[in-house]
Each structure stands twice: as structure tokens, then as C-alpha cells.
N, C-alpha and C positions, 0 to 999 in steps of 0.2 A: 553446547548449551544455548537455548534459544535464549536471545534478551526480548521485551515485549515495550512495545513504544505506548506509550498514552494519548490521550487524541492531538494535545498540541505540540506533542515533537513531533508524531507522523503530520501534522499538517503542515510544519517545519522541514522536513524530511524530503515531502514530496510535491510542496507548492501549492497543494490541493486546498478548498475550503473544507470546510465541514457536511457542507452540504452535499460539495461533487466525492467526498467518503467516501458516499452513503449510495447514492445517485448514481455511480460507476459500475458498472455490473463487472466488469473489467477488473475491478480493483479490488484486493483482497479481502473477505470478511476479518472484521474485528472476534475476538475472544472473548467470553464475559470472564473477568477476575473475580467478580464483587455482585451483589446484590445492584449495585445502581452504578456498577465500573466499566470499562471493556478497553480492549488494548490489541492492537495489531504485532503480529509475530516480524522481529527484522525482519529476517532470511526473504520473507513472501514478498517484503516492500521492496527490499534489493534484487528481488528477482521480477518482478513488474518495472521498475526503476528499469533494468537490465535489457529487459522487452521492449520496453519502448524508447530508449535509446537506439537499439537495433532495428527497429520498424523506423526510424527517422533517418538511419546513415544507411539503409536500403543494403543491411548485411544476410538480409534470408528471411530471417526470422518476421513471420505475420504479425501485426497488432489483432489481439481479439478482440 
């Protein structure tokens, strides 16, 4: 089951402002929940999270 983060634990989550989000084309889109909500899926943050961990300790894996 996915759990879905809201903007200030993903900005908690992954050090990011709100600005660099949005800004990031790299960075996973958000989900709308609500009329005026939206919320990022774990799974996507931890697997970006994962990526660029990897793209830093020069294990293979590209940063896109």
C-alpha cells in the first residue's frame, strides 16, 4: 500500500524547498488528493532518494 507524504514532510523527507519541488524536473510529480491538496507517493521519493545517493557514491546508476 502506498503511504502519500504532504508537502512538509516530503520537504522534510528530502531537504528540498518548495520551490526546488516544483522546479526539479528530476523530482517526482506530486498527486492531487483534494480540490486545493496534492501529495507525493513514498515509494517515488525513496526511489529518487535511492538515485541519487547512487549518482554521488559513483555506483552506475546516472542522475537524470
Amino acid at each position: 500500500m502506498s503511504k502519500l507524504l504532504r508537502l512538509r514532510a516530503t520537504m522534510e523527507k528530502t531537504g528540498k524547498t518548495r520551490a526546488d519541488l516544483y522546479r526539479d524536473p528530476s523530482f517526482p510529480k506530486p498527486i492531487k488528493i483534494g480540490p486545493r491538496a496534492s501529495a507525493w507517493i513514498e515509494e517515488e521519493l525513496d526511489a529518487w532518494i535511492a538515485k541519487r545517493i547512487a549518482a554521488t557514491r559513483g555506483t552506475g546508476e546516472a542522475a537524470e
